[in-house]
Structure formats: C-alpha cells, structure tokens
Kinemage of the C-alpha trace (Angstrom):
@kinemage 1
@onewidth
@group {chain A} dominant
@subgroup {mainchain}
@vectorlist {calphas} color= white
{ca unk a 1} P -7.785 1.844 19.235
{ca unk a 2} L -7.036 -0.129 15.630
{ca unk a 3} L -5.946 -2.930 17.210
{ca unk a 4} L -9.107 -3.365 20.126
{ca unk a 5} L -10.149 -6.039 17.867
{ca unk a 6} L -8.617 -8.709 15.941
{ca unk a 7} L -9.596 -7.545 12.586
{ca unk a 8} L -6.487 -7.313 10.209
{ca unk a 9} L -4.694 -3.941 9.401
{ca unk a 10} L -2.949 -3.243 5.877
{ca unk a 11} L -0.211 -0.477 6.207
{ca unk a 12} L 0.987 1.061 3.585
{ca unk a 13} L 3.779 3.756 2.582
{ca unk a 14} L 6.360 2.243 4.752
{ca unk a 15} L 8.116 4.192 7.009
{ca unk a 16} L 9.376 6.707 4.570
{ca unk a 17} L 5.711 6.541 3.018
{ca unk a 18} L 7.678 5.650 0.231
{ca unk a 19} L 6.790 2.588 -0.635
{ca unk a 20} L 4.568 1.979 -3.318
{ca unk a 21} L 2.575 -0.472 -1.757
{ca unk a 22} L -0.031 -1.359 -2.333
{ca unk a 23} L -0.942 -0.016 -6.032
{ca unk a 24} L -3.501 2.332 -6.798
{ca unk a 25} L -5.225 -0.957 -8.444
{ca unk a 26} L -4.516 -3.535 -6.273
{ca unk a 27} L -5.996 -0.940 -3.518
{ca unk a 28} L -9.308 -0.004 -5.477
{ca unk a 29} L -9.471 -4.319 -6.041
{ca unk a 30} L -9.141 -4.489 -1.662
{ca unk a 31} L -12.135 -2.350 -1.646
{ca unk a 32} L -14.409 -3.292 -3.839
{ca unk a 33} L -14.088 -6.675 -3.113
{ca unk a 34} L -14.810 -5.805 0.690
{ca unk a 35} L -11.481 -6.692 2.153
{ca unk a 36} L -11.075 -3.134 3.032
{ca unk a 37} L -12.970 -0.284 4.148
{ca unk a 38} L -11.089 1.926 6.282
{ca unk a 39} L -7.884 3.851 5.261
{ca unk a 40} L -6.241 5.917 7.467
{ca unk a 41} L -4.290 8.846 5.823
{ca unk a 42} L -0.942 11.171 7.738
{ca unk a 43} L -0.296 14.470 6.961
{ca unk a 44} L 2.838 14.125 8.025
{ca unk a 45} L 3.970 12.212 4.201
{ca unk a 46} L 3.681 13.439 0.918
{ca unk a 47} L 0.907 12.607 -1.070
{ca unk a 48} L 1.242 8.759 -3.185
{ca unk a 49} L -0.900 7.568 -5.647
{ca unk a 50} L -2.960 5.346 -3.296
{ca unk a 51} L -3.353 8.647 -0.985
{ca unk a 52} L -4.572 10.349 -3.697
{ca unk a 53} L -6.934 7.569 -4.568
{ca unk a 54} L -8.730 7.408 -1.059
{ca unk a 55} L -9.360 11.452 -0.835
{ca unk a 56} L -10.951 10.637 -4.274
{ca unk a 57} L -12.715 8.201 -3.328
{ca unk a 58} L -13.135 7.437 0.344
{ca unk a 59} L -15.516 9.707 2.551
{ca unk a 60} L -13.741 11.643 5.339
{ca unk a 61} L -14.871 10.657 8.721
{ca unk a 62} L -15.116 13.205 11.348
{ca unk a 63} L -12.771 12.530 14.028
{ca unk a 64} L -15.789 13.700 16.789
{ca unk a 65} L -17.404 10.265 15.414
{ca unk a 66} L -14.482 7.973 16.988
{ca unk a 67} L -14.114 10.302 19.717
{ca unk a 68} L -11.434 12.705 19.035
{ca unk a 69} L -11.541 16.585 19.300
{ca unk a 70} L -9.363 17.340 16.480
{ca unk a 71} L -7.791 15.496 13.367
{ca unk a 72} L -4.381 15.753 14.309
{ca unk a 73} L -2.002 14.632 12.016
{ca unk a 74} L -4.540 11.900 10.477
{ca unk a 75} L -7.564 11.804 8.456
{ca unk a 76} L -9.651 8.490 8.852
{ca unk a 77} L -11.741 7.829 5.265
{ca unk a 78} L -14.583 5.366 4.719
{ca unk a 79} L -13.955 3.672 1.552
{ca unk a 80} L -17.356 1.881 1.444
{ca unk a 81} L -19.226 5.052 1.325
{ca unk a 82} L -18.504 7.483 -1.805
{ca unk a 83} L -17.719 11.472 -1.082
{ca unk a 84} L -20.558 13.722 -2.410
C-alpha cells in the first residue's frame, strides 16, 4: 500500500530501530518544511527520540480510515495535523 504511488518513503530506526536516524530536529525540520507528513510507528521497537516526537506531535490515524480492522503492530500518525 506505501509504495502504490511513487511518492518517496523515509525509514527510519534501521532494522534494529536502533539507528538514530533521522534526529529529533532534522525530523521536526522534514515536517515543517512539508517534505513529510506521514510517519508510520511499530510496536514491535522500543521507543527513540523521533518516536517519541511523532506521538507528541503527529495525530493518530485510525486504521478503519485506510481500511484496516485493527492497528496491528503499527500506528500510522499525521504529522500535518496537531493532536488535541
């Protein structure tokens, strides 16, 4: 489903989720300069610093909205909209 188009993906963590890429910073500078707005989030890692900055400040999206039943193991987030 994230690749049906040809708009770029970021990933992040690694496959250890380990890797501290990219920043906190650099990842708040990708979104407010528009170059991201989606971040998609495991359960399955421990928390990072960028994690931690999209639950802050990211809106969950329901997973009924892109047609899943359940979240799974992943919570999608809409950085361009603020939680309440």
């Amino acid at each position: 489903m994230l690749r049906a188009t040809s708009q770029p993906i970021l990933v992040t963590g690694g496959f250890t989720g380990l890797t501290p890429y990219p920043a906190t910073r650099h990842l708040s500078d990708l979104v407010s300069t528009h170059q991201l707005r989606y971040a998609l989030l495991t359960t399955r890692r421990p928390p990072t610093p960028a994690s931690s900055w999209v639950k802050r400040n990211c809106t969950p999206i329901s997973p009924s909205a892109y047609g899943r039943t359940s979240e799974g193991s992943f919570t999608l987030h809409d950085c361009a909209r603020r939680p309440n």
